[in-house]
PyMOL CGO cylinders between C-alpha atoms (Angstrom):
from pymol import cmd
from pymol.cgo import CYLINDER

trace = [
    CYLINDER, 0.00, 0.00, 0.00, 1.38, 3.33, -0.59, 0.3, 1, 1, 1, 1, 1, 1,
    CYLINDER, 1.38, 3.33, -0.59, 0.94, 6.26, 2.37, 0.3, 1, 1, 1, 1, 1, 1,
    CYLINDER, 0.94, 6.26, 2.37, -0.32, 9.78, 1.37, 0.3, 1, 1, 1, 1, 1, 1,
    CYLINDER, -0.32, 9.78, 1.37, 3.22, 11.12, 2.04, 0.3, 1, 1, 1, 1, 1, 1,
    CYLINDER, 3.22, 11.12, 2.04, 5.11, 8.90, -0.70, 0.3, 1, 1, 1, 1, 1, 1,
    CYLINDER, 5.11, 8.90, -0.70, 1.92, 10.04, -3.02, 0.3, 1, 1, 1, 1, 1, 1,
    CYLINDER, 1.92, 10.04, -3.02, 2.57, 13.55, -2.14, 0.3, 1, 1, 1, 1, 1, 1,
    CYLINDER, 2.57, 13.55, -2.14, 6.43, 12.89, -2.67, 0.3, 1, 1, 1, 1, 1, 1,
    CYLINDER, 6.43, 12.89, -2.67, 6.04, 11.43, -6.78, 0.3, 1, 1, 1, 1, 1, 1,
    CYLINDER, 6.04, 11.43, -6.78, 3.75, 13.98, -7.17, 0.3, 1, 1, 1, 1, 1, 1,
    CYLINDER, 3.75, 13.98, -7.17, 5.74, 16.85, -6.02, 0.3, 1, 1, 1, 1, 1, 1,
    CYLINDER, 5.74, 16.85, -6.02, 9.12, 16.11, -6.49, 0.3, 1, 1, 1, 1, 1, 1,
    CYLINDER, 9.12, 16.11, -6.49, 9.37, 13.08, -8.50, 0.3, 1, 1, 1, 1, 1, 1,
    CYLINDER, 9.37, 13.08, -8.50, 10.63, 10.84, -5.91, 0.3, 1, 1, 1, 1, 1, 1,
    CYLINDER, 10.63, 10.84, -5.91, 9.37, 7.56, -5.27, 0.3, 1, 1, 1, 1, 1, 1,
    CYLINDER, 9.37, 7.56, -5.27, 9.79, 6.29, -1.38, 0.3, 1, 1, 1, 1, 1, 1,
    CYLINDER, 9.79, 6.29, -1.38, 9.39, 3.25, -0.03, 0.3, 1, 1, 1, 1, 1, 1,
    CYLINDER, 9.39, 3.25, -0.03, 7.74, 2.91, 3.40, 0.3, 1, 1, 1, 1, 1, 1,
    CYLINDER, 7.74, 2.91, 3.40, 11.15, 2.51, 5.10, 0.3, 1, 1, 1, 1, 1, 1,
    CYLINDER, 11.15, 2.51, 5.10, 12.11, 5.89, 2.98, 0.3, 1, 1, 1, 1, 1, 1,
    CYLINDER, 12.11, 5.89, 2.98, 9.26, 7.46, 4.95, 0.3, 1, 1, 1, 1, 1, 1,
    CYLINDER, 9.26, 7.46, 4.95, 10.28, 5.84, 8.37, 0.3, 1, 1, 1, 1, 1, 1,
    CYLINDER, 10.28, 5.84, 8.37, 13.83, 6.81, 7.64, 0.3, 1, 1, 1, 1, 1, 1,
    CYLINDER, 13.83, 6.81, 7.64, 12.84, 10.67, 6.83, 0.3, 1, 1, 1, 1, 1, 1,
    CYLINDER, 12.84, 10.67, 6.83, 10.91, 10.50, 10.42, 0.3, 1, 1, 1, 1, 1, 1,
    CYLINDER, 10.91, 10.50, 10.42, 13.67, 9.20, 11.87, 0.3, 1, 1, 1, 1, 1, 1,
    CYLINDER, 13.67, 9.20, 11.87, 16.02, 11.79, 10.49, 0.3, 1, 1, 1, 1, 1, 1,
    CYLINDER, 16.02, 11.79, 10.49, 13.78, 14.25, 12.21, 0.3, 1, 1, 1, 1, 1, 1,
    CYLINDER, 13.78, 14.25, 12.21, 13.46, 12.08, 15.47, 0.3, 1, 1, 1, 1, 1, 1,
    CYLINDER, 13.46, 12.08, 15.47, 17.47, 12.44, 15.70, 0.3, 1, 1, 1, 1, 1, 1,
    CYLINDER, 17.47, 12.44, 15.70, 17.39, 16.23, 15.08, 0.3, 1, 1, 1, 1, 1, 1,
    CYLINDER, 17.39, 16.23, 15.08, 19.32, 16.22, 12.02, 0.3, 1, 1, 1, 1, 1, 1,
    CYLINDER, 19.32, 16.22, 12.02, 16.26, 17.78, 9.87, 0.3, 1, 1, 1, 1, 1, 1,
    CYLINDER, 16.26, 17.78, 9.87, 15.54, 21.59, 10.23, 0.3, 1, 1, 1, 1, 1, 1,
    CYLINDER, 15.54, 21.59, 10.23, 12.36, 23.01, 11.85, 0.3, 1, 1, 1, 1, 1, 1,
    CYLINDER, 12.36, 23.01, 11.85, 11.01, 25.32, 9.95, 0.3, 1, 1, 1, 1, 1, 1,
    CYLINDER, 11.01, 25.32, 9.95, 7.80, 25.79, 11.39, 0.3, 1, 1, 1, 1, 1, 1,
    CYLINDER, 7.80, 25.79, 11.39, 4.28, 24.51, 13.73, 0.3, 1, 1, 1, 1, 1, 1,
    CYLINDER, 4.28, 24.51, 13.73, 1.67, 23.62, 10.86, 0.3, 1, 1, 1, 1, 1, 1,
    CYLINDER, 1.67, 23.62, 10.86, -0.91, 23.36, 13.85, 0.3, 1, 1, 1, 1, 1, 1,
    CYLINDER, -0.91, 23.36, 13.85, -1.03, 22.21, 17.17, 0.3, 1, 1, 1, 1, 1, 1,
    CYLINDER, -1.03, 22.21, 17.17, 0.76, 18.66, 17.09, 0.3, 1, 1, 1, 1, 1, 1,
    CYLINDER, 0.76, 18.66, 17.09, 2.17, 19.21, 13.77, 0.3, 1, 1, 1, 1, 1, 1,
    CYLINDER, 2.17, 19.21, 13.77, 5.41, 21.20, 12.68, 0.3, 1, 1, 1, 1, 1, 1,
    CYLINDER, 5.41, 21.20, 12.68, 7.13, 21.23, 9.31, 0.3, 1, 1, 1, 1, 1, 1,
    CYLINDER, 7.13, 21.23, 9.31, 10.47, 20.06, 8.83, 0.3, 1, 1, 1, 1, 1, 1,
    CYLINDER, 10.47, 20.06, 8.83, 13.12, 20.08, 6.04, 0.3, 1, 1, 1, 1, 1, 1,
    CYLINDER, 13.12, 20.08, 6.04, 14.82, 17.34, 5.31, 0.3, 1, 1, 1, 1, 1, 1,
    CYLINDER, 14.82, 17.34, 5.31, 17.35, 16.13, 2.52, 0.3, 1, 1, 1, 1, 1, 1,
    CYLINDER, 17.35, 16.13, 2.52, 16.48, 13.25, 0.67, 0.3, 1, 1, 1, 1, 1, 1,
    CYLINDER, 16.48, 13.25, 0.67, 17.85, 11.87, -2.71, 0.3, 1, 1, 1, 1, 1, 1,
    CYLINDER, 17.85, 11.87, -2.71, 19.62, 14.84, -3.26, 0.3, 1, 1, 1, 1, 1, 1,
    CYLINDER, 19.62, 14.84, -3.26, 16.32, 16.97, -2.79, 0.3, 1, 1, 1, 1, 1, 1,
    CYLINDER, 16.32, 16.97, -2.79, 15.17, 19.19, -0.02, 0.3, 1, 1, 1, 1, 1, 1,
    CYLINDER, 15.17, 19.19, -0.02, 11.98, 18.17, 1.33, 0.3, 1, 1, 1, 1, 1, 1,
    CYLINDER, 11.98, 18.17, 1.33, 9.38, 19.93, 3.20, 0.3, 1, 1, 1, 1, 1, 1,
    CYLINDER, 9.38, 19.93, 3.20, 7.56, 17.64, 5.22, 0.3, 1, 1, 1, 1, 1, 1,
    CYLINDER, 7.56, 17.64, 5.22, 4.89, 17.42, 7.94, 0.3, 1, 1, 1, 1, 1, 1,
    CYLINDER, 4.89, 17.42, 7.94, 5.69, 15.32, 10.80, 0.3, 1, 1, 1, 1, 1, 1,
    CYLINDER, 5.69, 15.32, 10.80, 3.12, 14.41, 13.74, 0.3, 1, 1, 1, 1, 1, 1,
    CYLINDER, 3.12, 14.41, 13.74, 4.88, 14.50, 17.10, 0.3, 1, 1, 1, 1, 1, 1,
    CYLINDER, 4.88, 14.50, 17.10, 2.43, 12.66, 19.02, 0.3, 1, 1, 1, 1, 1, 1,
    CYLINDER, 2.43, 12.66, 19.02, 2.40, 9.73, 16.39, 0.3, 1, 1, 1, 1, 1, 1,
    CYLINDER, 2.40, 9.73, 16.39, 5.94, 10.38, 15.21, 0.3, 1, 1, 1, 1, 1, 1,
    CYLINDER, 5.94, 10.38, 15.21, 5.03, 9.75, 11.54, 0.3, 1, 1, 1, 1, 1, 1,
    CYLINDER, 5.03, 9.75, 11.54, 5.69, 11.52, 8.60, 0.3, 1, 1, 1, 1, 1, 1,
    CYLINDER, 5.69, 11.52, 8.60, 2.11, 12.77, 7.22, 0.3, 1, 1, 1, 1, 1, 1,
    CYLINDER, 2.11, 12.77, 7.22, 2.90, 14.60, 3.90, 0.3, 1, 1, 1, 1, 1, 1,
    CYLINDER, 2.90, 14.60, 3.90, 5.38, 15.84, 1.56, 0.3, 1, 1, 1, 1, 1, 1,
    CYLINDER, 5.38, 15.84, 1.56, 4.77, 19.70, 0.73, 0.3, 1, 1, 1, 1, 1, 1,
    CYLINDER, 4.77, 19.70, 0.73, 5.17, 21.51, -2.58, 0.3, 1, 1, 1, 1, 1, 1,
    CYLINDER, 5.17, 21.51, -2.58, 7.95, 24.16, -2.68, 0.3, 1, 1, 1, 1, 1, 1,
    CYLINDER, 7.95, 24.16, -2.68, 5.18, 26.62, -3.13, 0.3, 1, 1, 1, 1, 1, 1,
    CYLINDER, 5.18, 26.62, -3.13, 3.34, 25.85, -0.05, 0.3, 1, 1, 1, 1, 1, 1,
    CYLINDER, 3.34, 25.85, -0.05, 2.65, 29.13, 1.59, 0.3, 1, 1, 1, 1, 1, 1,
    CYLINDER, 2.65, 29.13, 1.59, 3.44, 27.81, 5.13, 0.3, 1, 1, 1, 1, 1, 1,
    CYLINDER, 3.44, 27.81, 5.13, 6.64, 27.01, 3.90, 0.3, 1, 1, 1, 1, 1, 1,
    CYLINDER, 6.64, 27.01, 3.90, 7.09, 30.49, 1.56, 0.3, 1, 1, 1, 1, 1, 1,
    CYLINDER, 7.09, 30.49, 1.56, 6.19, 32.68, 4.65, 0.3, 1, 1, 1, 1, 1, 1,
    CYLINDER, 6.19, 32.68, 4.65, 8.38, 31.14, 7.20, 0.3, 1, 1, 1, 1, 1, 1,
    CYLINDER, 8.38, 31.14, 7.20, 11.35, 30.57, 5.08, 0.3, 1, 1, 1, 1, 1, 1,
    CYLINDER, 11.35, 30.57, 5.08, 11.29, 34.28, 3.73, 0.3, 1, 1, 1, 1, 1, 1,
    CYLINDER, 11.29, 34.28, 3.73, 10.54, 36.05, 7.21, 0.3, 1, 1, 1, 1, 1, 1,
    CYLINDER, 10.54, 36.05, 7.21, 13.26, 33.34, 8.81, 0.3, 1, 1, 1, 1, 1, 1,
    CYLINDER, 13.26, 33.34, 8.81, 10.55, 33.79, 11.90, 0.3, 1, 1, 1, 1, 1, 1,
    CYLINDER, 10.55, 33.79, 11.90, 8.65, 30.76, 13.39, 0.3, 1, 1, 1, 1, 1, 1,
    CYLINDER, 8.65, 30.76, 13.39, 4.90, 31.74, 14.18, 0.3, 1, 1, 1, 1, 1, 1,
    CYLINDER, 4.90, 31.74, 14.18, 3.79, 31.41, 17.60, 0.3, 1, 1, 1, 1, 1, 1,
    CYLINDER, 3.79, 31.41, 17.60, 1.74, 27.90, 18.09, 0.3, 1, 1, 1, 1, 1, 1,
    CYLINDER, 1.74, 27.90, 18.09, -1.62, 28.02, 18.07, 0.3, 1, 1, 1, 1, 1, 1,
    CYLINDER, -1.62, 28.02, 18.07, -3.65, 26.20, 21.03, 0.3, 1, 1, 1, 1, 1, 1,
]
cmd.load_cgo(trace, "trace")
């Protein structure tokens, strides 16, 4: 079965991960050696993590530590945190 996030990834970037592509991106972020770039909501934060040569902007769920999605370059969470270099206050 293929997850939403390796979906999201051929779509997006043209990269096709396996599920223990996925588990290795989460645990790249797990180990703190992907950038935060910013909360996408309350138990959700965007990360960016290099993959295949690519930059990734993904959405990780703490609570579940999974990987949900892979995010388009033109994502505007992405665009407004990246150009202001600011991370917006979490929501509760």
């Amino acid at each position: 079965m293929i997850g939403h996030a390796q979906q999201r990834a051929k779509r997006r970037f043209g990269i096709e991960l396996s599920q223990s592509d996925v588990q290795a991106i989460a645990d790249e972020i797990l180990c703190s050696r992907a950038k935060f770039v910013t909360p996408a909501n309350h138990h959700r934060n965007i990360y960016r993590v290099t993959w295949m040569g690519q930059s990734l902007p993904v959405v990780f769920d703490e609570p579940s530590r999974r990987v949900v999605t892979v995010l388009s370059e033109s994502s505007k969470q992405v665009k407004r945190a990246e150009r202001t270099g600011k991370r917006p206050v979490k929501r509760k």
